[in-house]
VMD Tcl script that draws the C-alpha trace (Angstrom):
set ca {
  {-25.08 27.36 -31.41}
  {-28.59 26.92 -29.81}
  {-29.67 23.58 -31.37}
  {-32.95 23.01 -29.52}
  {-35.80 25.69 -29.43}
  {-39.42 25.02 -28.56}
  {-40.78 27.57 -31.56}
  {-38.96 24.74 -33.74}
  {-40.99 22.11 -32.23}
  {-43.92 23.96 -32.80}
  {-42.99 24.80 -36.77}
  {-42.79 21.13 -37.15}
  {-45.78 20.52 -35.17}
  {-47.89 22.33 -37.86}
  {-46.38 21.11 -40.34}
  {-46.80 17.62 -39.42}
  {-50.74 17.81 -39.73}
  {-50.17 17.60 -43.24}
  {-48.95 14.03 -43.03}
  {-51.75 13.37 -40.22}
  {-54.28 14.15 -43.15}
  {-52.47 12.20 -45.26}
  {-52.43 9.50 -42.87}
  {-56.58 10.22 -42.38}
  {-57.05 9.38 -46.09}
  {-54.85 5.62 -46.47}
  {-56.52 4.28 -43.26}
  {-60.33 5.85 -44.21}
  {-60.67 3.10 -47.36}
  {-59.76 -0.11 -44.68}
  {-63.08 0.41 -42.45}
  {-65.32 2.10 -44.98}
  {-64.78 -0.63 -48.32}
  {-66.04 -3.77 -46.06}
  {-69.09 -1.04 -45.50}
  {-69.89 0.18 -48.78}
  {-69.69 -3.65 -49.92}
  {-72.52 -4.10 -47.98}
  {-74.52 -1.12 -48.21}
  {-78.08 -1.09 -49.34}
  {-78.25 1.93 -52.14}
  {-77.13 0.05 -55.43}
  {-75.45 3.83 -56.23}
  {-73.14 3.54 -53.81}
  {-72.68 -0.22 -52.79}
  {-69.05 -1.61 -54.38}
  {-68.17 -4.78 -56.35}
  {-64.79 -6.49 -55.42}
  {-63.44 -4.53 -58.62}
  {-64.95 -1.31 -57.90}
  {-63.45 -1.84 -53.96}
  {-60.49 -2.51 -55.21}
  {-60.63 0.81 -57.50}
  {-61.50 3.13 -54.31}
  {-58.74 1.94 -52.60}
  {-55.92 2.59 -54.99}
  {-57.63 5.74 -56.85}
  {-56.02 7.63 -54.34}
  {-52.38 6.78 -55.32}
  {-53.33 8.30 -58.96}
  {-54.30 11.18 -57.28}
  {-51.21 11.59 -54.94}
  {-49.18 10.47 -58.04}
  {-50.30 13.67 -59.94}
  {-49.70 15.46 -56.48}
  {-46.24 14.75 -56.51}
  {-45.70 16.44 -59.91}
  {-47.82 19.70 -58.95}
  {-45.94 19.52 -55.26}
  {-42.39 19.47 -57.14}
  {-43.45 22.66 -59.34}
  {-45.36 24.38 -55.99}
  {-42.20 23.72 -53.64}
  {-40.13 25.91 -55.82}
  {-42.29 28.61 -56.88}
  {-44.57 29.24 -54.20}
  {-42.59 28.04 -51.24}
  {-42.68 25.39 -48.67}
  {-44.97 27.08 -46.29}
  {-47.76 28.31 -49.27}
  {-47.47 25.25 -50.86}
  {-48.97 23.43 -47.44}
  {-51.27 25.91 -46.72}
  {-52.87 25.28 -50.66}
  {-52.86 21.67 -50.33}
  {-55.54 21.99 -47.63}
  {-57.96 22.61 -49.86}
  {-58.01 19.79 -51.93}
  {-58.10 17.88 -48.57}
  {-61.66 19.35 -47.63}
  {-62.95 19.41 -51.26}
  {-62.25 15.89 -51.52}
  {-64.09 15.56 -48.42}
  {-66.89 17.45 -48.99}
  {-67.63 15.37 -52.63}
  {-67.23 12.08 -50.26}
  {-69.60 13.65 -47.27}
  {-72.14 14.53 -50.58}
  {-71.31 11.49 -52.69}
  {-74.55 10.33 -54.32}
  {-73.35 7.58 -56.58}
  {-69.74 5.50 -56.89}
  {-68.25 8.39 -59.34}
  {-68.16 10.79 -56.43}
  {-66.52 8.49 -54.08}
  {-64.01 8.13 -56.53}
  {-63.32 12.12 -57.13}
  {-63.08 12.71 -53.60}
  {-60.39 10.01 -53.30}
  {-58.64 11.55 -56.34}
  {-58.73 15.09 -54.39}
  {-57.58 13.71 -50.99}
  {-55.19 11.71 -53.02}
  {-54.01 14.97 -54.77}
  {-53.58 16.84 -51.68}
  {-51.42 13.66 -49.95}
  {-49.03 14.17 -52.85}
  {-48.67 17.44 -52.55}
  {-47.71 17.04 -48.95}
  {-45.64 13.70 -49.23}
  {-43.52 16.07 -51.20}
  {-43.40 19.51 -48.94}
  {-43.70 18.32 -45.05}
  {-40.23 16.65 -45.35}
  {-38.55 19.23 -47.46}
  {-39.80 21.57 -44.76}
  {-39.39 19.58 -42.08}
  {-35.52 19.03 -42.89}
  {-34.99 23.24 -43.95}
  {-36.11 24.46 -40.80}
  {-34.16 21.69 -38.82}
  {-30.74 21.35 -36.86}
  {-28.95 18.51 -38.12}
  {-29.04 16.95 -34.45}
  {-32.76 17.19 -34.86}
  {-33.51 16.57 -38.33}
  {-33.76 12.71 -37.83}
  {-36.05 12.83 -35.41}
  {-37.90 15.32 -36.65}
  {-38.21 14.20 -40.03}
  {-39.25 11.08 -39.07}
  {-41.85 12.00 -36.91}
  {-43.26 12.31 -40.92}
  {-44.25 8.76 -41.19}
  {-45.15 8.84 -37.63}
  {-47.80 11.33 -38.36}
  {-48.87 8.87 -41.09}
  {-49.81 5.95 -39.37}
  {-51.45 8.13 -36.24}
  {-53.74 9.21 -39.25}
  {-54.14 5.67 -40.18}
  {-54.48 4.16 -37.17}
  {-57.07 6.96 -36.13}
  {-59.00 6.07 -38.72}
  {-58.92 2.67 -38.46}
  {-60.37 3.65 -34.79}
  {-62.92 6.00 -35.84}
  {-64.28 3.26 -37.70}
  {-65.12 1.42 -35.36}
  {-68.33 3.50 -34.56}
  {-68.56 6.01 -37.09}
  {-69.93 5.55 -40.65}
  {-68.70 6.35 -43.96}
  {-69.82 10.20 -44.13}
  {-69.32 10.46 -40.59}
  {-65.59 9.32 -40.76}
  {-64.84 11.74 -43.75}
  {-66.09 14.28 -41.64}
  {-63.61 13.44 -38.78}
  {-61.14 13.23 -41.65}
  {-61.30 16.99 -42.97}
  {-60.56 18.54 -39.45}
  {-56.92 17.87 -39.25}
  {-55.96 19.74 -43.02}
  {-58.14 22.89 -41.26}
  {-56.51 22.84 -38.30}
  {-52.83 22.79 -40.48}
  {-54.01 25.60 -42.45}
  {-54.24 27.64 -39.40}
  {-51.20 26.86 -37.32}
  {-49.30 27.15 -40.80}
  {-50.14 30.62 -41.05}
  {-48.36 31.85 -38.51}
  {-44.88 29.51 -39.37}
  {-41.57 31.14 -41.25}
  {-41.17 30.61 -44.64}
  {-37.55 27.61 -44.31}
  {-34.10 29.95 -44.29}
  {-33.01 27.98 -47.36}
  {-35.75 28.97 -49.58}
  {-35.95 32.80 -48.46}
  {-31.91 32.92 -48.98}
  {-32.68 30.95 -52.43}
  {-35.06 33.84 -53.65}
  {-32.40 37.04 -52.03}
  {-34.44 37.45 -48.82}
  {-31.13 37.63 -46.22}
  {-33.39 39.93 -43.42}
  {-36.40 37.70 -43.49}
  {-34.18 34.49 -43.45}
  {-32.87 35.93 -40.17}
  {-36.36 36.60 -38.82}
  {-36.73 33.11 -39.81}
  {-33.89 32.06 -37.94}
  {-34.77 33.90 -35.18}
  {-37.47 32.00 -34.35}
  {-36.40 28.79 -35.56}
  {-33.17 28.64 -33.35}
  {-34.03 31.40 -30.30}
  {-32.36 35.37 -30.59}
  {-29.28 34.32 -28.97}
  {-27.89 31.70 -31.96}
  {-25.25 32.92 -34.36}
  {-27.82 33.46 -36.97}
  {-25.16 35.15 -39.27}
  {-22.78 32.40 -39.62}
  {-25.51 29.58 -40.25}
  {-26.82 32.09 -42.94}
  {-23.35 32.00 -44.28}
  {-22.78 28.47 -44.75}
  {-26.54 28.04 -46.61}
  {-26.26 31.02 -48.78}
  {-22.73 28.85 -50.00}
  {-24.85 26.16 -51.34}
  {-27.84 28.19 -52.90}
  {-26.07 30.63 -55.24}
  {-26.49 29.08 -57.94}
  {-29.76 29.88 -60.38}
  {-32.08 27.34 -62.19}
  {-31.65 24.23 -63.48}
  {-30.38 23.03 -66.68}
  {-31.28 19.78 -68.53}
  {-27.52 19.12 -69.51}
  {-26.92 19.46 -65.49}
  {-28.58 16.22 -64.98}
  {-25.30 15.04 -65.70}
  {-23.71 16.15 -62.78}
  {-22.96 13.53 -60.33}
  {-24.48 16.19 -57.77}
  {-28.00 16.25 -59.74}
  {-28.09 12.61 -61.07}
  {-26.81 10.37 -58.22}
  {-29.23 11.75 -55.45}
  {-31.81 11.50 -58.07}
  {-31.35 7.87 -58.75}
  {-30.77 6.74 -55.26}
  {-34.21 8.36 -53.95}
  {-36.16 7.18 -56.59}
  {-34.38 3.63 -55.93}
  {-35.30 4.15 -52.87}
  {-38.97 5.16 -53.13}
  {-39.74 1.71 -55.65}
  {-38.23 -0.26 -52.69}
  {-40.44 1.24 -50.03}
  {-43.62 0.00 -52.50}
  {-42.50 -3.33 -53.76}
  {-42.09 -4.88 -50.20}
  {-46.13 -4.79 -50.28}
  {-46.95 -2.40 -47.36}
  {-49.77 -0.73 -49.46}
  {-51.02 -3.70 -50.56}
  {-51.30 -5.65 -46.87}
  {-52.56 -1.89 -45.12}
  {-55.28 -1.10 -47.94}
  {-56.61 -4.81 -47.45}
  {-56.22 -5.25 -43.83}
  {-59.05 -5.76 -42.16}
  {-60.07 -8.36 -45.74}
  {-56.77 -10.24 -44.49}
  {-58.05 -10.67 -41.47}
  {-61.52 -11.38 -42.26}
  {-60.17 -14.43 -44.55}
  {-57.49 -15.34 -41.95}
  {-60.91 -16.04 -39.95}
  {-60.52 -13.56 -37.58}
  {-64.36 -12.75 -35.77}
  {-63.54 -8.89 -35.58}
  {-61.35 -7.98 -38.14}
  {-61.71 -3.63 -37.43}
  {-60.07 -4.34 -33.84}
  {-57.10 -6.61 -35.65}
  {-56.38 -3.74 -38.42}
  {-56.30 -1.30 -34.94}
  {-54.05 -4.04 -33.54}
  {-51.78 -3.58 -36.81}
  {-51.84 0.64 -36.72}
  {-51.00 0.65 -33.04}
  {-48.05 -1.49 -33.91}
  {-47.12 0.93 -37.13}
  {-47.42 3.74 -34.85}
  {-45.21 1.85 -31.38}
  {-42.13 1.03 -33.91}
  {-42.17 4.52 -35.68}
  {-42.48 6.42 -32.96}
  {-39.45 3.88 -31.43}
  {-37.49 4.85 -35.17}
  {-38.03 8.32 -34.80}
  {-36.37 8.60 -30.87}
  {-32.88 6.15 -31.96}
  {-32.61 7.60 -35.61}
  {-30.23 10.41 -35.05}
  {-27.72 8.06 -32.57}
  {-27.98 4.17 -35.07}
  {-28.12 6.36 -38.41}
  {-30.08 5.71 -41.08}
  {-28.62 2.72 -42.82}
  {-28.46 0.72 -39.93}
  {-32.78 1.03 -39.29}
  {-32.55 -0.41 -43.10}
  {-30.93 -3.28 -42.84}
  {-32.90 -4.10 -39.71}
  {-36.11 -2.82 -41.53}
  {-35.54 -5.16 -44.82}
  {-34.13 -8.16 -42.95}
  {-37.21 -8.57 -40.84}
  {-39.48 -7.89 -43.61}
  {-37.62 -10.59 -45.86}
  {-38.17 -13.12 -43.10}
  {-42.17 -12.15 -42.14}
  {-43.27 -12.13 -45.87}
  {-41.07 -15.29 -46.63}
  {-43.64 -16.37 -43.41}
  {-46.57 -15.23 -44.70}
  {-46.16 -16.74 -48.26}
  {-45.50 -20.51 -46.30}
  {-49.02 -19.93 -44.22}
  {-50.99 -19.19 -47.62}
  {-48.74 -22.59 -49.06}
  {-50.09 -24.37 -45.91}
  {-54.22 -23.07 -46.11}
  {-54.51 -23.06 -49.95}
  {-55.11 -25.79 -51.94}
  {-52.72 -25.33 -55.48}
  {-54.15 -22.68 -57.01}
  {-51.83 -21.92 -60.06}
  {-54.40 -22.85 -62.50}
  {-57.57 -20.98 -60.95}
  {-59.24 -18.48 -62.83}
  {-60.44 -16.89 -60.16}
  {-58.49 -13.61 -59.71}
  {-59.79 -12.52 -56.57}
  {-58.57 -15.73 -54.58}
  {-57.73 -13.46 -51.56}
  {-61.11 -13.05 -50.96}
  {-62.08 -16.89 -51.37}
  {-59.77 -18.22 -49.03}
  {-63.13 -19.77 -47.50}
  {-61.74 -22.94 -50.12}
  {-58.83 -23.53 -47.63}
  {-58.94 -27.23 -45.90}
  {-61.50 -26.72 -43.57}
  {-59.69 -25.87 -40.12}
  {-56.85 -25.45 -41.50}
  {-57.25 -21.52 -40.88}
  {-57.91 -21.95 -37.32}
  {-54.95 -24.13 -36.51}
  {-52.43 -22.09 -37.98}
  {-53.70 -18.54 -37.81}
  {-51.54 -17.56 -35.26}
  {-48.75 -17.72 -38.29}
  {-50.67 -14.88 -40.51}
  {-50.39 -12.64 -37.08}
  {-47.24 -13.20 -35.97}
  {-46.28 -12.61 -40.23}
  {-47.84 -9.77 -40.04}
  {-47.16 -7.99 -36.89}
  {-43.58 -8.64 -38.13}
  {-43.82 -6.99 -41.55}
  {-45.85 -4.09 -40.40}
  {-43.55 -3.69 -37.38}
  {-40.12 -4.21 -39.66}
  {-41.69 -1.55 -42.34}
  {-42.35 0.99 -38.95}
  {-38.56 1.02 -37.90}
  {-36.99 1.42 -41.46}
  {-38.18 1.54 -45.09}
  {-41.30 3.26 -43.90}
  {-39.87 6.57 -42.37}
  {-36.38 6.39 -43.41}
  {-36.91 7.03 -47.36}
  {-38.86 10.05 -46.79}
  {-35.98 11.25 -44.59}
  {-33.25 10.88 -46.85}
  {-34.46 12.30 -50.16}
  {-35.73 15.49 -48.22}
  {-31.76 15.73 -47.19}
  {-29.90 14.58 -50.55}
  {-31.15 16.84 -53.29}
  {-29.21 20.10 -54.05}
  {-31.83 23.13 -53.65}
  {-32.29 24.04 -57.53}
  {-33.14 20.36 -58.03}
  {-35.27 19.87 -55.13}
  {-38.29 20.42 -56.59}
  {-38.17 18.10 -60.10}
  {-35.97 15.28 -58.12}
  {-38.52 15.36 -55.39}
  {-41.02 15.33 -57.65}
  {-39.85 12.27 -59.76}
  {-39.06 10.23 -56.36}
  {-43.55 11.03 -54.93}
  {-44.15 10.13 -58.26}
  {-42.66 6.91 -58.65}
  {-43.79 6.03 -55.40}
  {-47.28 6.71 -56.01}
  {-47.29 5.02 -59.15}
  {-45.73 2.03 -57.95}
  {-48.22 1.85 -55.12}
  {-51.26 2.24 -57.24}
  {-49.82 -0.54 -59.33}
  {-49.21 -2.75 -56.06}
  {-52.28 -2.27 -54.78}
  {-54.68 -2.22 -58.06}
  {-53.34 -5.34 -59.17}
  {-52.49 -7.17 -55.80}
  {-55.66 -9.31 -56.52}
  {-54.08 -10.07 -60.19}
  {-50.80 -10.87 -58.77}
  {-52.40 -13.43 -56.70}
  {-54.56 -15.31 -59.30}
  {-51.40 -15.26 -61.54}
  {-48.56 -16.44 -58.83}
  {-50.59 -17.77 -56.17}
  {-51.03 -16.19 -52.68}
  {-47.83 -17.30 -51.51}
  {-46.32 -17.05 -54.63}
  {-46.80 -13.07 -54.38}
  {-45.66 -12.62 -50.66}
  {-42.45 -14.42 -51.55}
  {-41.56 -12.15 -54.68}
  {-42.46 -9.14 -51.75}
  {-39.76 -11.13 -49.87}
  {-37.45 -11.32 -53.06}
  {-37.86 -7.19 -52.91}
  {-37.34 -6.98 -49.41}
  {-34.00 -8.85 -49.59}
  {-32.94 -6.68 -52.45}
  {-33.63 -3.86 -50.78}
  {-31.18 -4.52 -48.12}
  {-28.64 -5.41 -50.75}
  {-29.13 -1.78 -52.65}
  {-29.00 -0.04 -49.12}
  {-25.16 -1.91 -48.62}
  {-24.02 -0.45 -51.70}
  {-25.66 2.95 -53.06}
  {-27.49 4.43 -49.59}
  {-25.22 7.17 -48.06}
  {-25.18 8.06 -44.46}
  {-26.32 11.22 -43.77}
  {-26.55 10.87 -39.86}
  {-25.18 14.40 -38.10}
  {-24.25 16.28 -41.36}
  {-25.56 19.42 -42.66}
  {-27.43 19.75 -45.90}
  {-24.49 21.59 -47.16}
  {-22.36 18.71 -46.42}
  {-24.16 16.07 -48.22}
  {-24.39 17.90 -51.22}
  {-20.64 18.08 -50.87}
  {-20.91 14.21 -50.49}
  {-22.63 13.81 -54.23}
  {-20.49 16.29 -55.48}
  {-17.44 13.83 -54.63}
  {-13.65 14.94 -54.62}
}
mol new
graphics top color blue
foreach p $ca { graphics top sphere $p radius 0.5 }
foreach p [lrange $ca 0 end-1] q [lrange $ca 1 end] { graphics top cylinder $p $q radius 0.2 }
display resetview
């Protein structure tokens, strides 16, 4: 069997501007809040609250996207459903580019937010249909490697473009997707799924070259996607439930370590770590997102996936154990201030202090974001595109972009809470607590998938 074919490269390829776009709209908010906080129409110009609201809007929108990608996946297809999600991406854009008071900003967030759902969901379902199991590692990692080039292009961007400007910039990559996507194959598993055997070959055909044994691979997936529709009472089947469980497990554990939190307030971290040019340190943090992805995405397929875990959580347990001692060391004790935005008053810090130690909030962070890159941020997305059975792709995939939308709306809407109610440090070191439970759940309920075929790990959650 032919396991490497350029056309398969180039399927991914398109499909991977989804999460580019996706990555376009988490980094846009870093650059453009510290602008519109300081802009001079009083329509436009944002309140710490209001900041606060643009930057997590977007998870309610992608939240909502992951319920409308779970019921698109399965009735339109992978391929249509990507090619419809680009339009909420320009939409969004357009109300952004137009935007004449705060309310706009806000619906195009919610649209770009919708549309990042939508492809959270489909680009690794896709990604991992259309894939050889020696590929599908790398390939579906190259998801969350996609991400942060989006964010840390935007984060660049910003640098010299404005607001509108930068949303412009932002709405070319979902175009470009919608083109290239037009000529892709529908994924063999879904054409066999709705009784299309000769275009699942065509499919093949170009996925794998004319000269694999398209026959027998169509064989082995039409074993596995026989069986019609989905049943309530099925949910408890060990094959439907425990994949379920473990990726949405999996998806809360990605959010509670804090990553949303630290990248939607980046360059604000930096600014109150009393860094002069903040935009060039939150580049300094995407380049590193983007180094230790791109290094997760070429060992995947030869460590596995459990093993980038444990590496991923241990480092993070240590860097935001680290991060909660610097915010110990600069703040005065805080824990009965009533000011709930102390994040952005760290100017009360010992005066100094900052300077002396800053070097710990970098190295804290460049750790975090760097331990995030190798494990919990790509590997997640990876396994729950390979775990669910194809009739409950679409719901369980749908419950697991839910739940982690939700859970990073509520991380990053009430970060500022968290940290007039536990203190700074007292909110990096419950991250920590996550982070170290996280490695814990991976020990005991995270199954290997490393070099097996979809078919297989259903057999896996199936058990004896």
């Amino acid at each position: 069997l032919r396991v490497q074919n350029t056309k398969l490269y180039l399927a991914a390829f398109a499909a991977l501007l989804g999460p580019l776009s996706f990555g376009f709209v988490l980094g846009y908010s870093s650059p453009v809040i510290p602008e519109l906080r300081k802009i001079s129409d009083p329509e436009l110009r944002l309140d710490s609250n209001q900041a606060s609201w643009f930057g997590s809007v977007v998870t309610l929108g992608a939240a909502a996207g992951g319920l409308l990608g779970g019921y698109l996946v399965d009735k339109v297809g992978r391929k249509l459903s990507l090619m419809l999600c680009s339009i909420p991406y320009v939409f969004g854009y357009v109300v952004i580019i137009s935007a004449q008071n705060i309310w706009m900003l806000y619906f195009g967030r919610v649209l770009t937010g919708l549309a990042s759902g939508i492809t959270s969901l489909v680009v690794p379902v896709y990604i991992s249909e259309v894939s050889h199991p020696k590929v599908r590692g790398m390939l579906g990692s190259c998801v969350q490697l996609m991400v942060v080039t989006g964010i840390l292009g935007a984060y660049v961007a910003g640098i010299t473009l404005k607001w509108r400007w930068l949303a412009v910039l932002s709405s070319f990559p979902p175009c470009i997707m919608l083109l290239f996507m037009s000529f892709m194959p529908e994924t063999p598993r879904f054409l066999l799924h709705q009784n299309k055997r000769s275009e699942a070959i065509a499919a093949l055909s170009f996925l794998r070259g004319p000269h694999a044994d398209h026959a027998w691979e169509c064989r082995q997936t039409e074993a596995s996607v026989q069986e019609e529709g989905l049943n309530l009472s099925e949910f408890k089947n060990p094959s439907i439930y425990r994949p379920l469980v473990t990726g949405v497990a999996l998806m809360f554990f990605q959010q509670v370590t804090g990553i949303n939190a630290v990248m939607f307030y980046a360059e604000t971290i930096f600014e109150d770590a009393s860094f002069k040019d903040s935009r060039m340190a939150s580049v300094v943090v995407g380049f590193i997102q983007v180094c230790f992805t791109a290094v997760a995405a070429l060992i995947i397929d030869k460590t596995g996936r459990k093993v980038l875990l444990y590496i991923s959580g241990i480092i993070m347990t240590l860097s935001t154990a680290l991060f909660g001692l610097y915010f110990k060391i600069v703040l005065p004790d805080q824990n009965n201030s009533s000011n709930t935005h102390v994040w952005f008053t760290l100017n009360s810090a010992s005066p100094g202090t900052e300077s002396t130690i800053s070097w710990l909030a970098v190295v804290s962070l460049g750790l975090f974001v760097a331990g995030f890159a190798l494990g919990w941020g790509p590997v997640p997305w990876l396994v729950i595109s390979e775990i669910f059975p194809l009739k409950a792709k679409g719901i369980s995939s749908g419950a697991c972009v839910l739940t982690n939308w939700v859970m990073a709306f509520l991380i990053t809407k009430d970060f500022n809470d968290f940290i007039g109610f536990l203190t700074a440090y007292g909110t990096f070191w419950l991250f920590s607590a996550f982070c170290c439970l996280s490695v814990i759940f991976t020990a005991l309920y995270v199954p290997e998938t490393k070099g097996q075929t979809l078919e297989q790990i259903e057999a896996y959650f199936r058990g004896p």
